[in-house]
C-alpha positions as CSV (number, residue, x, y, z in Angstrom):
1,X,0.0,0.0,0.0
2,X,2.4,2.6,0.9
3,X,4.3,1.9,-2.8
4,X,1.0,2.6,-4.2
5,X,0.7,6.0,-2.3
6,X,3.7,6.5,-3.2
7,X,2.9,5.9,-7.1
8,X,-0.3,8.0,-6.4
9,X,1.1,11.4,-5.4
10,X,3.9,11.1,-8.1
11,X,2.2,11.1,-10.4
12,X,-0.7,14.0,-8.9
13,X,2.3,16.2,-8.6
14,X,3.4,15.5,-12.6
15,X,2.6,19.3,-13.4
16,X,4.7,20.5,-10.8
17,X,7.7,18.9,-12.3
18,X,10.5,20.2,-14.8
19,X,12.8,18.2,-16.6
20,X,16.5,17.6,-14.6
21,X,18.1,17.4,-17.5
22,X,19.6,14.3,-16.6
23,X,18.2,11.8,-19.0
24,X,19.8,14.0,-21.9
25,X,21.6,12.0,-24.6
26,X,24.7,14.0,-25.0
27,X,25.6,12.2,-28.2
28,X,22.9,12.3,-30.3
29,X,23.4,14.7,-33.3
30,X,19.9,16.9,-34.8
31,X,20.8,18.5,-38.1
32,X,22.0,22.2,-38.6
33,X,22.2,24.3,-41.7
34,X,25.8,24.9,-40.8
35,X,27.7,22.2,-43.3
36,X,29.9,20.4,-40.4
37,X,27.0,19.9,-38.4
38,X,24.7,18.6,-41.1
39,X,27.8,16.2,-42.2
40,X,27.9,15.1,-38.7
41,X,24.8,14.4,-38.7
42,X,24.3,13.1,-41.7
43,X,26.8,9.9,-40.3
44,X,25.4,9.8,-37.1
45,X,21.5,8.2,-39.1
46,X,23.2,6.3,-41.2
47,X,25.7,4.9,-38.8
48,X,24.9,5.5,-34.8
49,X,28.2,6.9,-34.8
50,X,28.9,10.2,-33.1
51,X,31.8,12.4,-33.9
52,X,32.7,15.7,-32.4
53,X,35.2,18.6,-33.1
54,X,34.9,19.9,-29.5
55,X,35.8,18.2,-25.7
56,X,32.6,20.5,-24.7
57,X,29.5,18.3,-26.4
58,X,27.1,20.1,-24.5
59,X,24.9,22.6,-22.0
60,X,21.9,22.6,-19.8
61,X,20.5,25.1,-17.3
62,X,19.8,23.5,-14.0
63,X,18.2,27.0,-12.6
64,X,20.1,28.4,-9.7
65,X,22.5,26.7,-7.0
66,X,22.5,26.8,-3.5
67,X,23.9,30.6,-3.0
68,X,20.7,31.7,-5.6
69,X,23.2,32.0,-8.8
70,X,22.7,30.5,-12.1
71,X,24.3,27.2,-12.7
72,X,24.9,26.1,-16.2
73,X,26.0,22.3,-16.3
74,X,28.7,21.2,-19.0
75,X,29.4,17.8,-20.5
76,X,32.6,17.0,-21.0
77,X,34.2,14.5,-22.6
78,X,37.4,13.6,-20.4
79,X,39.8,11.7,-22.4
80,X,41.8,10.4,-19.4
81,X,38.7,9.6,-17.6
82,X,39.0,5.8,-15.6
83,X,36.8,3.9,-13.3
84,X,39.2,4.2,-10.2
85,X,41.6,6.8,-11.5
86,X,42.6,9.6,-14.2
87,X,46.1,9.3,-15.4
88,X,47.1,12.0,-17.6
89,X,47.8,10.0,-21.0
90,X,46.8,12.0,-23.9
91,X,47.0,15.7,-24.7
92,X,45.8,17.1,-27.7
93,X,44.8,20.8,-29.5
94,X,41.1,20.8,-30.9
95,X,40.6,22.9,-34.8
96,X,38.5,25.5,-35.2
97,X,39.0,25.4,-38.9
98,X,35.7,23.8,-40.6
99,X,37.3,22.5,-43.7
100,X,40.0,20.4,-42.0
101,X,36.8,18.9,-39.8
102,X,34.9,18.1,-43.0
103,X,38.0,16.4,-44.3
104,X,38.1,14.6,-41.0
105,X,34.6,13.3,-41.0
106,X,34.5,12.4,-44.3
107,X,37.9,9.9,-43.5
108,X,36.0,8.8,-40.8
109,X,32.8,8.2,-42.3
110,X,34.4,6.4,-45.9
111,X,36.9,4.7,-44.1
112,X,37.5,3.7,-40.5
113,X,33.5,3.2,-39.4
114,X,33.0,0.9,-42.3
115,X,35.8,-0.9,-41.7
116,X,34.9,-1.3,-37.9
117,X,32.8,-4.1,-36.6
118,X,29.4,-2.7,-35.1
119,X,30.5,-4.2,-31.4
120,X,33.6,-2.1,-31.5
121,X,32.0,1.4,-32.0
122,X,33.5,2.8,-29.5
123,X,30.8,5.5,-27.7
124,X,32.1,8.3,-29.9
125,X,35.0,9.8,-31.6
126,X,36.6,13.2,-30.9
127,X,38.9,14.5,-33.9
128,X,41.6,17.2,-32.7
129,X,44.7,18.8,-34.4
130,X,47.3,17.6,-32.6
131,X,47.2,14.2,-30.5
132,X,50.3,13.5,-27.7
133,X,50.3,10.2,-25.8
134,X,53.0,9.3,-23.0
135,X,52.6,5.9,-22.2
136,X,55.2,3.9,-20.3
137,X,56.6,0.6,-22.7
138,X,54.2,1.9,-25.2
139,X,55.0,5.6,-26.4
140,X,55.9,9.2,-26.4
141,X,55.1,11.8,-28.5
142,X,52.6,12.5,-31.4
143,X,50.1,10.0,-32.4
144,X,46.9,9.1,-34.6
145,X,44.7,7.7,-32.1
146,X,44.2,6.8,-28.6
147,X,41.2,4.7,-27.5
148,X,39.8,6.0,-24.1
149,X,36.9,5.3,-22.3
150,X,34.8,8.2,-23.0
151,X,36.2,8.9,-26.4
152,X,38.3,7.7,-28.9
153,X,40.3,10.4,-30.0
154,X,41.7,11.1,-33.4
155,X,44.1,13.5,-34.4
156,X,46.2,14.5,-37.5
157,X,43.0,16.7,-38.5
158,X,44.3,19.8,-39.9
159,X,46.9,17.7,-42.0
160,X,43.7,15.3,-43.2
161,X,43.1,17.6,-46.7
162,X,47.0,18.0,-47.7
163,X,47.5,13.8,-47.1
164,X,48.4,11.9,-49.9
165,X,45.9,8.5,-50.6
166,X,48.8,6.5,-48.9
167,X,48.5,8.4,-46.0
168,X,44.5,8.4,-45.7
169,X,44.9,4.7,-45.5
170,X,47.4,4.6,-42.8
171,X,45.7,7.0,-40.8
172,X,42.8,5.3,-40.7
173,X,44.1,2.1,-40.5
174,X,46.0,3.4,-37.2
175,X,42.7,4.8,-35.9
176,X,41.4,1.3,-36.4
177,X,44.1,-0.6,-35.0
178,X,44.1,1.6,-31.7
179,X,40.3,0.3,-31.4
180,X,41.0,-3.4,-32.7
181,X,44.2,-4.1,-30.6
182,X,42.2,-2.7,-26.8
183,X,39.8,-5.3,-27.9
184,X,42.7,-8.5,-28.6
185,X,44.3,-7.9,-25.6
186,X,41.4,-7.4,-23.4
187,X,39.2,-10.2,-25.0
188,X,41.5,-12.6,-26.7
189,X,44.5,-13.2,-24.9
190,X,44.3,-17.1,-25.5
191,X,44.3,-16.3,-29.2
192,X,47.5,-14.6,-29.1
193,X,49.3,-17.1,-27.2
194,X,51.8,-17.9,-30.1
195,X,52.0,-14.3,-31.1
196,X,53.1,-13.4,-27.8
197,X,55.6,-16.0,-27.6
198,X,57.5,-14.6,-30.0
199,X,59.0,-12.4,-27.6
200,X,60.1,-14.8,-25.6
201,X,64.4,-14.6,-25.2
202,X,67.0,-15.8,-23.4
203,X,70.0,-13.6,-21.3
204,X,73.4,-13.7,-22.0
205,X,73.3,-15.6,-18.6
206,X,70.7,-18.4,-19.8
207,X,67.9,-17.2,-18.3
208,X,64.6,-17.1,-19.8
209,X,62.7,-13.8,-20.6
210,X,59.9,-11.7,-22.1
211,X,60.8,-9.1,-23.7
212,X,57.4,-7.6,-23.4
213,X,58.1,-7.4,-19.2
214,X,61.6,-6.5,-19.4
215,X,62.0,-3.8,-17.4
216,X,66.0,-2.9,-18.5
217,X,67.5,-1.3,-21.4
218,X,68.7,-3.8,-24.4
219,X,72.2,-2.3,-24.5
220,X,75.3,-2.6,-26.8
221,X,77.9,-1.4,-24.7
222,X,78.6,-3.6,-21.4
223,X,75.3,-5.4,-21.1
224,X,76.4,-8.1,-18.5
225,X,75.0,-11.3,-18.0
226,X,71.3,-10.0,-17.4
227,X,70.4,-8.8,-20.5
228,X,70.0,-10.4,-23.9
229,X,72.5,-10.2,-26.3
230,X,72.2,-6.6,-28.3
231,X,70.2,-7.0,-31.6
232,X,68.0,-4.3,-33.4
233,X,64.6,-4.2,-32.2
234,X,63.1,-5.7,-35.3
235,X,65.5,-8.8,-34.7
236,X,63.5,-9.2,-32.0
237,X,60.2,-9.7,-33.8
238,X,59.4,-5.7,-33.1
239,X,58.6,-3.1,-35.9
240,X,59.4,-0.3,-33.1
241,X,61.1,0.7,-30.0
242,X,59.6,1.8,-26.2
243,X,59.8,6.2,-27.3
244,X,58.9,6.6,-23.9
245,X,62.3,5.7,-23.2
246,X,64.0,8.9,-22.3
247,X,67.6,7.5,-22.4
248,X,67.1,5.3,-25.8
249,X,70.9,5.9,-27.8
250,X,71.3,5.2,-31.2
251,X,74.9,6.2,-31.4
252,X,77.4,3.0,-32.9
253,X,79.0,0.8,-30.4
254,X,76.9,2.3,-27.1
255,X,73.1,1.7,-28.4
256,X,70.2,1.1,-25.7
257,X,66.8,1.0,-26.6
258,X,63.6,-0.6,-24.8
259,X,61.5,-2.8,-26.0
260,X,57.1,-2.2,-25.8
261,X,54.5,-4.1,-24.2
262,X,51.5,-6.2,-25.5
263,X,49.4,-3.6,-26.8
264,X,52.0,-1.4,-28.6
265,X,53.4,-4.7,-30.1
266,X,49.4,-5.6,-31.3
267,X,48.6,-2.5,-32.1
268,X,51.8,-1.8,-34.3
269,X,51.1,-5.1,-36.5
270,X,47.7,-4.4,-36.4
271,X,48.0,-1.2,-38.5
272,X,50.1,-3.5,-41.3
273,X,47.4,-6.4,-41.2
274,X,44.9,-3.6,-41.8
275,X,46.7,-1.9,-44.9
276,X,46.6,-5.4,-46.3
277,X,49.3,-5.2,-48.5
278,X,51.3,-8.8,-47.9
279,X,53.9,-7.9,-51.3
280,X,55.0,-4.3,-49.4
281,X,55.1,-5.9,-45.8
282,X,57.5,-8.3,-47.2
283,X,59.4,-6.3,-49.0
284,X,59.7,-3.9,-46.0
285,X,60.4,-6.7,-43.5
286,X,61.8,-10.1,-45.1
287,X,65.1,-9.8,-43.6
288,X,63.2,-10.3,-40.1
289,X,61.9,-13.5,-39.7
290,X,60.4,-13.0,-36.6
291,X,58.5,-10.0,-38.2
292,X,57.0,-11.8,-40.6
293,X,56.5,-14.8,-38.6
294,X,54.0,-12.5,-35.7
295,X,52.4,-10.5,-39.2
296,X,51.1,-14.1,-40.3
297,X,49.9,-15.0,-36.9
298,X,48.0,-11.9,-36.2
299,X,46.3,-11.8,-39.4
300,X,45.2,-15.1,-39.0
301,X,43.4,-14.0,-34.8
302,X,42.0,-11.1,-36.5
303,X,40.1,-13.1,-39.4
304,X,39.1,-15.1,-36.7
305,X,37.9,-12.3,-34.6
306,X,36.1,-10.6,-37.1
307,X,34.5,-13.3,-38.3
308,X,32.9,-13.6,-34.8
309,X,32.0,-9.8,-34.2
310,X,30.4,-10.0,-37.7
């Protein structure tokens, strides 16, 4: 009974009510005159798929706060945002500059969404100028894509227009790959077993190792009996090196360098399995074995994969 009067004088006090606000879908898109919002939402019908130029998606007045002022609530989309923490990751510069977002959206919408399996859309993209990730055994500096939890960001955008077609196609195909290799290593570690396993060593003191959690430098010069013996990182089965590595030396006879973790190491052979070109890979690559060895074995998990998110 008292759920009922409960139910009861809810509903009697209906007209008295004002919307909170709180049920608003921050990433739906409603057509505009203005041409990037009508491209935007132009994808967004045919696709579900929300992009946005700016980290500010939207507004609402909640009336006044407790001291009688106006309080305007902003969503944000915080691209370092975690469930039980907020490490600082990525840094990027949004573009005001409407034909480089065009260019963007146009890339995203002919070539990385169809390309993307429906149970990968991630809950929205944000495209920016300039994209910085620091991440520790993965990398430093500039980069096409970084798959948070809010957003996936994607930047490059005011170089989208001068790119050459070669270029479109690795961009997007590192966009993808960012999304596609979160998923492998989160959902498919038993998959990549043998992939993995390719980084798999030995010291110079006979002691078995992954590269992927080796925490030294692979140096040249003096490397003891700890280390494996000094060989390029593509030797190693890698196509790059740990950037975030502040002390990495390419100079002859002293050379250190660190070698990445899972993702980076997915993620990197992931963008090459997506340009799916086997005759330039090789050509690239054939005087590493191991290279070409892990490129077979991931395109193989992701046929797999994708035949299974289909």
């Amino acid at each position: 009974m008292a759920v009922a009067a409960l139910f009861v004088t809810g509903c009697g006090e209906d007209k008295d009510l004002e919307p909170s606000g709180l049920d608003r879908n921050w990433f739906a898109v409603e057509d505009s005159s203005d041409p990037v919002d009508h491209l935007r939402y132009e994808i967004y019908s045919q696709t579900g798929v929300t992009l946005f130029r700016k980290d500010t998606i939207g507004s609402i007045d909640r009336g006044l706060d407790a001291l009688g002022n106006p309080y305007i609530y902003y969503e944000v989309l915080d691209v370092n945002y975690a469930i039980t923490s907020r490490v600082e990751v990525a840094t990027y510069e949004l573009s005001e500059d409407d034909e480089a977002a065009i260019a963007g959206f146009e890339l995203m919408r002919d070539r990385v969404i169809p390309a993307l399996p429906k149970k990968l859309y991630p809950r929205c993209f944000l495209l920016v100028d300039k994209l910085n990730i620091t991440q520790t055994k993965n990398q430093n500096g500039e980069a096409s894509a970084y798959k948070g939890m809010m957003t996936t960001v994607v930047g490059r955008l005011n170089t989208i227009r001068t790119m050459s077609e070669a270029e479109k196609k690795r961009l997007a195909a590192g966009v993808l790959a960012e999304i596609v290799s979160v998923y492998l290593v989160s959902e498919c570690a038993t998959e990549l077993e043998e992939f993995y396993s390719k980084a798999n060593t030995v010291t110079l003191g006979g002691d078995a190792i992954s590269l992927y959690k080796y925490t030294s430098d692979i140096r040249e010069k003096s490397p003891g009996t700890s280390r494996p013996a000094f060989k390029e990182w593509m030797e190693y089965g890698f196509l790059v090196h740990d950037t975030s590595y502040a002390d990495f030396n390419d100079t002859a006879g002293s050379r250190s360098y660190k070698t990445i973790g899972e993702r980076r190491d997915v993620e990197t052979f992931m963008v090459e399995v997506l340009l799916d070109d086997d005759a330039a890979f090789e050509a690239a690559y054939g005087a590493y074995p191991l290279i070409l060895e892990k490129y077979e074995l991931l395109k193989a998990v992701w046929a797999g994969v994708r035949n299974e998110l289909q």
